[in-house]
Rosetta silent file (secondary structure, phi, psi, omega in degrees, C-alpha in Angstrom):
SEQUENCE: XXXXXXXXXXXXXXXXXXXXXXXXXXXXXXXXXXXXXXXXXXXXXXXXXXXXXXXXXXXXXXXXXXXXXXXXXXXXXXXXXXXXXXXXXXXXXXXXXXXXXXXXXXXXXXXXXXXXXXXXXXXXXXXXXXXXXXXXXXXXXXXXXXXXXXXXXXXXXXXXXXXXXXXXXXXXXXXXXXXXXXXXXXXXXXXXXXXXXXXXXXXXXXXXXXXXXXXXXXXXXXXXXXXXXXXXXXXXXXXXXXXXXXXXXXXXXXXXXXXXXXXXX
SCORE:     score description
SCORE:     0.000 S_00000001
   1 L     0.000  -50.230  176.121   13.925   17.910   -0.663 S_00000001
   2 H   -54.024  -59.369 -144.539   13.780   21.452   -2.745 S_00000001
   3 H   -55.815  -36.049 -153.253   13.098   19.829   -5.726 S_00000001
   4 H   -65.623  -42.346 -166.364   10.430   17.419   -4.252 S_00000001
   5 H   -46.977  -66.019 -149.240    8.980   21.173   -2.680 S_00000001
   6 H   -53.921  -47.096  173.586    9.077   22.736   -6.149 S_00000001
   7 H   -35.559  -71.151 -149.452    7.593   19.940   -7.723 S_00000001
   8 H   -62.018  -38.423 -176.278    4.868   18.899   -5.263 S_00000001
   9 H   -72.496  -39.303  166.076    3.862   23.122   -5.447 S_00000001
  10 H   -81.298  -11.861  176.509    3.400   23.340   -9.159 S_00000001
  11 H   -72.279  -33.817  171.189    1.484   20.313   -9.493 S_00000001
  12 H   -74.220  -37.159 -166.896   -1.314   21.734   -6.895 S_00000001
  13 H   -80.093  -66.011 -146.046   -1.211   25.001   -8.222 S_00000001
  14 H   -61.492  -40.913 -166.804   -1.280   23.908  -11.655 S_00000001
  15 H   -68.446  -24.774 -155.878   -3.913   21.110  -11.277 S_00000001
  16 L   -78.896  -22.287  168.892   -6.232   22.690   -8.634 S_00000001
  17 L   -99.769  -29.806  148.969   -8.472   24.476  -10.729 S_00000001
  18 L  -118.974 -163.857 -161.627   -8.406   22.876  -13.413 S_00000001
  19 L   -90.565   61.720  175.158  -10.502   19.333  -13.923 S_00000001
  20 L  -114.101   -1.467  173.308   -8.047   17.244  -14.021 S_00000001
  21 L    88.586   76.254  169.310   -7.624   16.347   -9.956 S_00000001
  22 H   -47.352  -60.080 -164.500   -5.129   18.258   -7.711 S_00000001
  23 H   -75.568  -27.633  174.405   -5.442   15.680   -5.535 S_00000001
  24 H   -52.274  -46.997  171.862   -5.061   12.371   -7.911 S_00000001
  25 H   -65.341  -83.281 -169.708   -1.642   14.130   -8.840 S_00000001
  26 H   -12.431  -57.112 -170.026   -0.304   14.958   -5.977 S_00000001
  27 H   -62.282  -30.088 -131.141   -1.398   11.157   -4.684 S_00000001
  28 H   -96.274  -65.686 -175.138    0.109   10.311   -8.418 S_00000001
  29 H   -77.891   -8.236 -179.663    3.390   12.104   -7.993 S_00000001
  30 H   -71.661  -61.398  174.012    3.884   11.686   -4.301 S_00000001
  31 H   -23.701  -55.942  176.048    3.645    7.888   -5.559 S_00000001
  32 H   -62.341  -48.072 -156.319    6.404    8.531   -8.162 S_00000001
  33 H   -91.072  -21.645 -177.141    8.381   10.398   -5.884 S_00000001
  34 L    71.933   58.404  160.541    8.372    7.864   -2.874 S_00000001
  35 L  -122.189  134.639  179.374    7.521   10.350   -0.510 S_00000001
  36 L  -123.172 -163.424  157.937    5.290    8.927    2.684 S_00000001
  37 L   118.215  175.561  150.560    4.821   10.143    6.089 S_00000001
  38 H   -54.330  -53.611  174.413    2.644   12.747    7.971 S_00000001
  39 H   -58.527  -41.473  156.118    4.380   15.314    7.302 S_00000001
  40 H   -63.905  -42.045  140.108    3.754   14.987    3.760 S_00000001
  41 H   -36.437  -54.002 -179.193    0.104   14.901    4.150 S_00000001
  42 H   -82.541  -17.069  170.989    0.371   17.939    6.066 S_00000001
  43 H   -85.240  -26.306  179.135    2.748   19.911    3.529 S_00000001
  44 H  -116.639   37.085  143.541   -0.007   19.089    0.990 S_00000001
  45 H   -59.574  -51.155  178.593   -2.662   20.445    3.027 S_00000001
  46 H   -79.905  -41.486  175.611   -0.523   23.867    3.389 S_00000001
  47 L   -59.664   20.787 -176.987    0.222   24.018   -0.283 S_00000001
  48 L  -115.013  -61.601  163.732   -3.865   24.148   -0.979 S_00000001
  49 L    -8.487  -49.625  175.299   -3.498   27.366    0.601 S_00000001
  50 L   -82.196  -40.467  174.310   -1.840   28.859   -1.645 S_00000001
  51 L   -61.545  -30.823  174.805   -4.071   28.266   -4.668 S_00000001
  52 L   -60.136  -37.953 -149.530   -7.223   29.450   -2.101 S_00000001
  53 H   -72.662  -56.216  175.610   -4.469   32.545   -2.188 S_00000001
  54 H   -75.170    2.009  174.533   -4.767   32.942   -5.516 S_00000001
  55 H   -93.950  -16.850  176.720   -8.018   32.939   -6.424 S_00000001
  56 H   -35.906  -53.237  173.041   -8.461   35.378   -3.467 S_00000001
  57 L   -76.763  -14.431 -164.537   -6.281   38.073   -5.477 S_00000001
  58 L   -91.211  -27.047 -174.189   -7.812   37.158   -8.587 S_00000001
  59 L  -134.147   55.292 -175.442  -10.717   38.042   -8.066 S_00000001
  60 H   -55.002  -22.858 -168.351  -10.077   40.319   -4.813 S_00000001
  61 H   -91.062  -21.394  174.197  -12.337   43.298   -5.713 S_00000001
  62 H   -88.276    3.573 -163.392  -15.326   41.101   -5.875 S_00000001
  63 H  -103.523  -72.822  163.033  -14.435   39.167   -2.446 S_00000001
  64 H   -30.798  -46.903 -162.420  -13.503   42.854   -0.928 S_00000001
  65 H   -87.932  -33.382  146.416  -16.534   44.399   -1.909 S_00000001
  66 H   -77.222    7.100  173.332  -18.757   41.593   -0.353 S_00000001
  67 H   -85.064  -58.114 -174.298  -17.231   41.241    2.898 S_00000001
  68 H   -83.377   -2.953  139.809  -17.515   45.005    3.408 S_00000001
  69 L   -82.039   79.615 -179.519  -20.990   45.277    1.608 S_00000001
  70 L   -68.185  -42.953 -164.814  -22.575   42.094    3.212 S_00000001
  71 L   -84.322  -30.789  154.891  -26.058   43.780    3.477 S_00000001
  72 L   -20.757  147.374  168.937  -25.887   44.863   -0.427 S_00000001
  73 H   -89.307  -35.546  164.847  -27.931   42.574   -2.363 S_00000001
  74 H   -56.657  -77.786 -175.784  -25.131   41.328   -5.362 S_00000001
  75 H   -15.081  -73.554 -163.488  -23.361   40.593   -1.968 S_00000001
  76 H   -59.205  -87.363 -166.776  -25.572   39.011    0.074 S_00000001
  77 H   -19.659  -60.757 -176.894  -26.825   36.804   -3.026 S_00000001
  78 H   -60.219  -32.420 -141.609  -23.220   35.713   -3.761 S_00000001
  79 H   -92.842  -37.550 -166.116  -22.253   35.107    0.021 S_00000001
  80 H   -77.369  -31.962  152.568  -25.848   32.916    0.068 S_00000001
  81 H   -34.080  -69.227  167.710  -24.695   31.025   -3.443 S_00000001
  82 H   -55.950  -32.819  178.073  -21.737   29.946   -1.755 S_00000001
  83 H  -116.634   27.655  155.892  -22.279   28.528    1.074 S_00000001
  84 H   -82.265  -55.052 -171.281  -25.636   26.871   -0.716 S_00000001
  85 H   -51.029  -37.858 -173.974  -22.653   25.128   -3.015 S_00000001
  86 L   -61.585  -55.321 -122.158  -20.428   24.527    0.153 S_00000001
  87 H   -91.929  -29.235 -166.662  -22.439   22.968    2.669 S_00000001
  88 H   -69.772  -41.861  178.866  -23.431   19.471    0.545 S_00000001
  89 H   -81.769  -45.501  177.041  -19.400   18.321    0.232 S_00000001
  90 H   -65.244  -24.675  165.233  -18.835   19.599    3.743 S_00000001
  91 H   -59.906  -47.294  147.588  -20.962   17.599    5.350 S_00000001
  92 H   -66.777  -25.966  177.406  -19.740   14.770    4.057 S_00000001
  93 H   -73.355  -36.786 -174.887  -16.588   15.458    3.766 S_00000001
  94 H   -62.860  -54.848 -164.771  -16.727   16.127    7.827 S_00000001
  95 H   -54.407  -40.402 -164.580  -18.682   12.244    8.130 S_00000001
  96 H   -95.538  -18.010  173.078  -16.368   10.816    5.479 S_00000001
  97 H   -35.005  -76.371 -140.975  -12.924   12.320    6.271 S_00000001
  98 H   -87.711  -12.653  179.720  -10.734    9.726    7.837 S_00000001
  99 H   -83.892  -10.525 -173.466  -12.466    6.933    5.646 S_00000001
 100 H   -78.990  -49.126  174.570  -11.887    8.601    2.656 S_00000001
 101 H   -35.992  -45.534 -171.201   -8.410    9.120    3.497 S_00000001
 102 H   -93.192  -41.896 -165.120   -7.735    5.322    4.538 S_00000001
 103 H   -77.371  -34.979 -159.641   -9.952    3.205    1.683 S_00000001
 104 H  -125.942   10.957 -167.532   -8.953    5.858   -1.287 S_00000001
 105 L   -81.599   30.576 -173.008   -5.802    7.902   -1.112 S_00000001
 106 L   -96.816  173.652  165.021   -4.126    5.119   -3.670 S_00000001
 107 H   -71.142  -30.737  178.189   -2.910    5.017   -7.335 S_00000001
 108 H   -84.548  -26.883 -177.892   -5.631    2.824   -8.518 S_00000001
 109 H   -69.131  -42.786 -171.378   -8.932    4.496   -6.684 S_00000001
 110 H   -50.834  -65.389  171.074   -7.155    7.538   -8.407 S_00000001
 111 H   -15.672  -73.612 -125.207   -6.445    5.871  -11.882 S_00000001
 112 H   -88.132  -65.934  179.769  -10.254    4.473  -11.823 S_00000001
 113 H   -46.417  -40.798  177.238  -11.711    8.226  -11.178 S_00000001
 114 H   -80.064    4.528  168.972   -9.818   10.011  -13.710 S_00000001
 115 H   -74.339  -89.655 -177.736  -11.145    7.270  -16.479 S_00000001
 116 H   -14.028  -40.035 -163.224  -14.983    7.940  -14.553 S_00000001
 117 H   -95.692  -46.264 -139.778  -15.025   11.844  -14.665 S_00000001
 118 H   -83.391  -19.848  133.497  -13.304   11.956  -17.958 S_00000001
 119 H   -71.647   25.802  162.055  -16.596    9.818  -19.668 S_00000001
 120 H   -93.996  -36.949  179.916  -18.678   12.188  -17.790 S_00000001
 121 H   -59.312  -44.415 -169.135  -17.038   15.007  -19.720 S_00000001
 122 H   -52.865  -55.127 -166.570  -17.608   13.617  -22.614 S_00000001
 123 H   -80.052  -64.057  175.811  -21.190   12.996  -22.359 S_00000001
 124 H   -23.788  -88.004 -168.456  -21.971   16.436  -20.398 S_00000001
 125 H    -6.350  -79.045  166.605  -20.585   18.199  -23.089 S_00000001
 126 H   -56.496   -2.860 -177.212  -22.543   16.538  -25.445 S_00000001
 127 H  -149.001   31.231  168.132  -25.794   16.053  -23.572 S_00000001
 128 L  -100.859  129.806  175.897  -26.058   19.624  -21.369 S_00000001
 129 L   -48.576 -158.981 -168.060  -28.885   21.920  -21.757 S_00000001
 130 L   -95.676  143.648  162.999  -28.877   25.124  -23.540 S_00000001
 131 L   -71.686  145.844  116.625  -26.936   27.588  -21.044 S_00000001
 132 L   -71.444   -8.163  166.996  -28.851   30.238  -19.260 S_00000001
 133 E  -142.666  114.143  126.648  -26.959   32.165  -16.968 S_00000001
 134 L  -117.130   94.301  156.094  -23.634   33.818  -17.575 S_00000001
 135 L   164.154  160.732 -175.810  -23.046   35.188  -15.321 S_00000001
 136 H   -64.085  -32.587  175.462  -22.387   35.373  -11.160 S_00000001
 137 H   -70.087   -9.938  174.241  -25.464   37.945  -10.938 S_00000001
 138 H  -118.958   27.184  175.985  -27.743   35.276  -12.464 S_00000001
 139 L   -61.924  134.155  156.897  -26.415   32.276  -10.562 S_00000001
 140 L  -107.038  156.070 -165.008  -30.026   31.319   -8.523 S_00000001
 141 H   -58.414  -77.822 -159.921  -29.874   29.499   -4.740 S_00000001
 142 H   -51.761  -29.623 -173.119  -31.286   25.788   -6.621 S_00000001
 143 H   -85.878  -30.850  178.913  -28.231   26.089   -9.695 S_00000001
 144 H   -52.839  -46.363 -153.879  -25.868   26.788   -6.431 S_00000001
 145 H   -89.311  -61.556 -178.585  -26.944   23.814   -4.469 S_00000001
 146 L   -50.775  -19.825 -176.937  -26.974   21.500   -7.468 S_00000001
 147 L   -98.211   -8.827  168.263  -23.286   22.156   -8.080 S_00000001
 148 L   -64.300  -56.117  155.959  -22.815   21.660   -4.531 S_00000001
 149 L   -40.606  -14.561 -179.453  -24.209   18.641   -4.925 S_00000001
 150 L  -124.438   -8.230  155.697  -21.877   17.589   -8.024 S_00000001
 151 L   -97.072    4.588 -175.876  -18.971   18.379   -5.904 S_00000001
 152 H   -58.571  -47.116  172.933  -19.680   15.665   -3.253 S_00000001
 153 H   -43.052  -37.418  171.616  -18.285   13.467   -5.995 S_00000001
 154 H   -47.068  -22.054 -154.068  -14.553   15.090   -5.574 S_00000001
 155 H   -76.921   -9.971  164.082  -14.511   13.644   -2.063 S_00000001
 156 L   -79.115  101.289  159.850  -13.606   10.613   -4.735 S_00000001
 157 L  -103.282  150.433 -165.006   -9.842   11.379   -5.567 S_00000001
 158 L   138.960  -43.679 -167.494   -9.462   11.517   -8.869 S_00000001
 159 L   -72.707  -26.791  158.415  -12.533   12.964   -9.852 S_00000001
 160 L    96.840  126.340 -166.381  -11.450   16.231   -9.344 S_00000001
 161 H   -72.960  -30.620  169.073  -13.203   18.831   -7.052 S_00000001
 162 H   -50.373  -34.593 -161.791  -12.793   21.344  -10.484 S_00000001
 163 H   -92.710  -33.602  157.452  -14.134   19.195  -12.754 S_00000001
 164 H   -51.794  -66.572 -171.963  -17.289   18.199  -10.653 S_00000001
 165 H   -70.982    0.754  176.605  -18.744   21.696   -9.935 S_00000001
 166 H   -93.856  -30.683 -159.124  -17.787   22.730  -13.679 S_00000001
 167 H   -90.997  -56.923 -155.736  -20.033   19.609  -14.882 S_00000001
 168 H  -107.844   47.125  139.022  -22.493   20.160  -12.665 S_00000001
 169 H   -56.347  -89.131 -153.998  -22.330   24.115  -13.109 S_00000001
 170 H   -36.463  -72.454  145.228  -23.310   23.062  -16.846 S_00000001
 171 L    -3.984  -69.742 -170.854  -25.790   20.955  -15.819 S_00000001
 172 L   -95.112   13.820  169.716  -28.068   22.998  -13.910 S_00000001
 173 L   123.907  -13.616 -171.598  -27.749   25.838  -16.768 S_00000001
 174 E   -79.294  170.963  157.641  -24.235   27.867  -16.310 S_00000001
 175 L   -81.125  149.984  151.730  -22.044   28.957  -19.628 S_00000001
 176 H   -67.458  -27.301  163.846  -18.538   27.511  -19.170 S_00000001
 177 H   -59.737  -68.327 -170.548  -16.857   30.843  -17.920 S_00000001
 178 H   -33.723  -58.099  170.849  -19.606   31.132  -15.236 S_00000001
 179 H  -137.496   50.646  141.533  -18.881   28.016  -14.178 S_00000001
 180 H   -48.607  -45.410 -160.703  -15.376   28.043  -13.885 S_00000001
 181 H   -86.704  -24.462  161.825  -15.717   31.169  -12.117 S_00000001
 182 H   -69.518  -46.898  176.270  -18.359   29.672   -9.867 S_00000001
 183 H   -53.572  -65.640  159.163  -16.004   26.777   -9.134 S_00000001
 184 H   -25.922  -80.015  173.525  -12.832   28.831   -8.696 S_00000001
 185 H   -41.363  -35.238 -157.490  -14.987   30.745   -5.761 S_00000001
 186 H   -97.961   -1.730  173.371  -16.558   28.187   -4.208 S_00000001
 187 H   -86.619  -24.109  154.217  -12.877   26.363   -3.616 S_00000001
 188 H   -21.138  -65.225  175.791  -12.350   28.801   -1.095 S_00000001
 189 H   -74.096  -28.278 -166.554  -14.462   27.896    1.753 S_00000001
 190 H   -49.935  -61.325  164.747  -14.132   24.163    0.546 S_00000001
 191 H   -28.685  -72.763 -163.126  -10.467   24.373    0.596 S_00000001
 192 H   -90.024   -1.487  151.472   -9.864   25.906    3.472 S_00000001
 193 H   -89.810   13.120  154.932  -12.084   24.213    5.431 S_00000001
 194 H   -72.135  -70.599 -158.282  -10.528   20.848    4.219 S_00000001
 195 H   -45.929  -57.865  175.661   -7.246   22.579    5.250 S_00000001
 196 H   -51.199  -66.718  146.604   -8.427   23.241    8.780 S_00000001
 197 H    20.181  -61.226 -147.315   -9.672   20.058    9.166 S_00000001
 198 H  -106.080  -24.434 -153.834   -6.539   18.242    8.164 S_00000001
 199 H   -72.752  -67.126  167.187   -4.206   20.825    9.823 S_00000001
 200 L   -77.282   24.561 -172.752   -6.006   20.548   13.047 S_00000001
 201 L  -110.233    9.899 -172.853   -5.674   16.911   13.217 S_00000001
 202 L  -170.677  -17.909  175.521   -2.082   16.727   12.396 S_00000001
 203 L   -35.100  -22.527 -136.513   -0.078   20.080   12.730 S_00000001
 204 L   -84.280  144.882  135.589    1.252   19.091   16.083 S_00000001
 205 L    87.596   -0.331 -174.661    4.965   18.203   16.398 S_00000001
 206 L   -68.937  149.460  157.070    6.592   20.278   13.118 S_00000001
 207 L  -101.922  165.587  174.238   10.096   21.588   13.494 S_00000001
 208 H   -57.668  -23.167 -173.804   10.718   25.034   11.929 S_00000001
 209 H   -81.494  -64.342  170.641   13.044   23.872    8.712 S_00000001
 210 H   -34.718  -31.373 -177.904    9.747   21.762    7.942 S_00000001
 211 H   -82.397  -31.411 -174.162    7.253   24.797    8.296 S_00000001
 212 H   -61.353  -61.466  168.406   10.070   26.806    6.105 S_00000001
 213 H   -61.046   -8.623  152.391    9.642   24.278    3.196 S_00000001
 214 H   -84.978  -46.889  171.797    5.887   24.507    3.348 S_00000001
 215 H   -51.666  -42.459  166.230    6.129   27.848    3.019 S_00000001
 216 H   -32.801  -45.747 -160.410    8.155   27.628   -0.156 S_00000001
 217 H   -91.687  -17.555  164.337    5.760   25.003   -1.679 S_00000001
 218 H   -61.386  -55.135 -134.398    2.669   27.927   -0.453 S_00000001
 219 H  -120.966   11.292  159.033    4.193   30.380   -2.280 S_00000001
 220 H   -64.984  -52.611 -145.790    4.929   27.813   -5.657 S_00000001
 221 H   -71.168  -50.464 -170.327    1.225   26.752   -5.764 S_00000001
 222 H   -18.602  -66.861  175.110    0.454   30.207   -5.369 S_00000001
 223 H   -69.153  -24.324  171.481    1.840   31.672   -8.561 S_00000001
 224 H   -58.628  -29.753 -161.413    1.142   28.462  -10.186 S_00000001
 225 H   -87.403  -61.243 -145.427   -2.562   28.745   -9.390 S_00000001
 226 H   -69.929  -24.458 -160.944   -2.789   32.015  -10.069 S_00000001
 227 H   -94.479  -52.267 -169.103   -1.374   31.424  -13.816 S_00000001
 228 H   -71.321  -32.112  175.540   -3.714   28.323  -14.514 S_00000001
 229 H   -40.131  -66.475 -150.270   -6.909   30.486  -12.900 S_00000001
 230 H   -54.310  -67.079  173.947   -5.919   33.364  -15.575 S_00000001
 231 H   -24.396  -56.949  166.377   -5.431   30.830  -18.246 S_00000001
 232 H   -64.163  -24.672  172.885   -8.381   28.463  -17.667 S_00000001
 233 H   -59.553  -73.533 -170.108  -11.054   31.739  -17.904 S_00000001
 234 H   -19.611  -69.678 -128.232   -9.491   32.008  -21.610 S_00000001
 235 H  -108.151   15.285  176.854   -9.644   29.020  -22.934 S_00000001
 236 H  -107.488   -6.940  169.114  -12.733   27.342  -21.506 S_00000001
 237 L   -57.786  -14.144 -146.713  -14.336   30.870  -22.981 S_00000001
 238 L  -132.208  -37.411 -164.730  -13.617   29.261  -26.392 S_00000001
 239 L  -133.782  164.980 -155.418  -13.276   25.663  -25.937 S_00000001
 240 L   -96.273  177.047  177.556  -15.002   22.673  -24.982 S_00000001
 241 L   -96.605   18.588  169.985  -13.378   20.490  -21.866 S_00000001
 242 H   -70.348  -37.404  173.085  -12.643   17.316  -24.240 S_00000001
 243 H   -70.325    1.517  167.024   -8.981   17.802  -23.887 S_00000001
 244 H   -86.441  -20.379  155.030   -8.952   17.489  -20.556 S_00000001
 245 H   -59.964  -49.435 -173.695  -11.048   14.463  -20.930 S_00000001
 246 H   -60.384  -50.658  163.193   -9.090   13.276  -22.916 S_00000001
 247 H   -71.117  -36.535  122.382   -6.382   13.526  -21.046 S_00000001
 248 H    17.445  -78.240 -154.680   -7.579   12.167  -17.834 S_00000001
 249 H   -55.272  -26.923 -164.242   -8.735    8.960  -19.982 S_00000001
 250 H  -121.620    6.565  168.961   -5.229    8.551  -20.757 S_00000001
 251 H  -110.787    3.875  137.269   -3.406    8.999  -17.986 S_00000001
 252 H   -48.423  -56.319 -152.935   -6.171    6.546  -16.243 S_00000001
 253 H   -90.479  -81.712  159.138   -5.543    4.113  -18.645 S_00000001
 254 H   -19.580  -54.041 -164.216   -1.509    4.518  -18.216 S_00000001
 255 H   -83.559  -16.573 -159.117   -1.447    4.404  -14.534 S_00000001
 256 H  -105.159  -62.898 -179.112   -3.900    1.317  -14.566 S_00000001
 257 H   -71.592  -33.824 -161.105   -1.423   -0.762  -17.244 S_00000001
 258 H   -60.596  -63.234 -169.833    2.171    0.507  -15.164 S_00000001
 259 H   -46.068  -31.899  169.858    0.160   -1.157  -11.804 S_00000001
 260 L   131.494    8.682 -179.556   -0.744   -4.102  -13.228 S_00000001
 261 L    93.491  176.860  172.824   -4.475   -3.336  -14.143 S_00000001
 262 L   -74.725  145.962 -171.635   -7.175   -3.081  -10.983 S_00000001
 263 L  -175.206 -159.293  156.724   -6.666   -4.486   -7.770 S_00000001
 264 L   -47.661  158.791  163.847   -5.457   -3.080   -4.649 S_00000001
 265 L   -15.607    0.000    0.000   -4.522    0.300   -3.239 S_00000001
């Protein structure tokens, strides 16, 4: 059981941010690990928490300074960015919950998405406009919405909720730091209003040694998150996202010959 915690906490923190598909692992190693139940669902519900934790501290002074400036205008703009970006996944994600959950929470729907986003990367890269805003003060309401709109696709796992809103950051015009950094922000409400979501639909009935071991695996992703966050600014400052394509493609590819090729769940 620790190990499964420790495990199950760095793979969402490491994975959650960047586009490679928190949830496709999770589904990937949960898979591996032979762990089923409710309660597992609901431990990796709480562990998402913790990576919303960390980007919270990471980037706490600008989060701090718009809650208590609201009426500011860099506030207000960002607070109206976000929940342009939010609202397009949540909606669906509310309509779409329990089917997504029953038709796609498998190894192969996973498999088949990280092959899908990881020829998207490819070609974005290669076929994305000239950038035009880097930075969060020159994010506009229509570049918000469109990336909102390019995160609907995560509600596919596999696809990665990181790797959508990074693509279609690019897309409508961001630098790659922007939008990472757009992305990063905007898993906050997404996140935790997944989390509520799942949490109140299932919460019910925990004993305390079970709530103990989600905390544990909360305060894994946490530092995990918070390390891949720091990390992921760097190097996407500098570098293009083909290795993550790449990898994707080939752990798609892998997961697709161990099963037996496509078929069922």
């Amino acid at each position: 059981m620790l190990w499964t915690v420790i495990i199950l906490g760095i793979v969402e923190g490491l994975t959650e941010f960047l586009p490679i598909s928190s949830t496709g692992h999770l589904i990937l190693v949960g898979h591996w690990l032979q762990r089923e139940g409710p309660y597992w669902s609901i431990f990796e519900v709480v562990i998402q928490v913790g990576a919303i934790l960390a980007v919270v501290v990471e980037y706490r002074a600008m989060l701090f300074g718009m809650l208590l400036r609201p009426a500011e205008q860099k506030s207000r703009r960002l607070i109206v960015n976000l929940l342009a970006g939010f609202l397009p996944a949540a909606v669906l994600g509310f309509l779409f919950h329990d089917a997504i959950k029953t038709r796609l929470f498998g190894p192969r729907p996973v498999a088949v998405a990280l092959i899908v986003g990881a020829i998207a990367m490819f070609i974005i890269e290669r076929a994305r406009p000239a950038a035009r805003t880097r930075s969060l003060a020159e994010l506009s309401v229509g570049q918000s919405v469109a990336v909102g709109i390019a995160q609907c696709a995560a509600l596919f796992p596999g696809f990665s909720r990181a790797a959508a809103t990074i693509l279609g950051g690019l897309l409508a015009g961001l630098d790659r730091p922007t939008a990472a950094q757009f992305s990063f922000l905007l898993a906050i409400p997404t996140l935790a209003g997944a989390a509520v979501l799942d949490l109140a639909k299932g919460a019910h009935g925990l004993t305390l040694v079970q709530f103990e071991w989600m905390a544990l695996g909360l305060v894994v992703s946490f530092f995990a998150a918070w390390a891949a966050i720091r990390w992921f600014i760097r190097y996407v400052s500098h570098h293009s996202l083909d290795v993550f394509a790449l990898y994707r493609l080939l752990l798609g590819a892998m997961v697709l010959l161990l099963l037996g090729g496509l078929g069922t769940r």
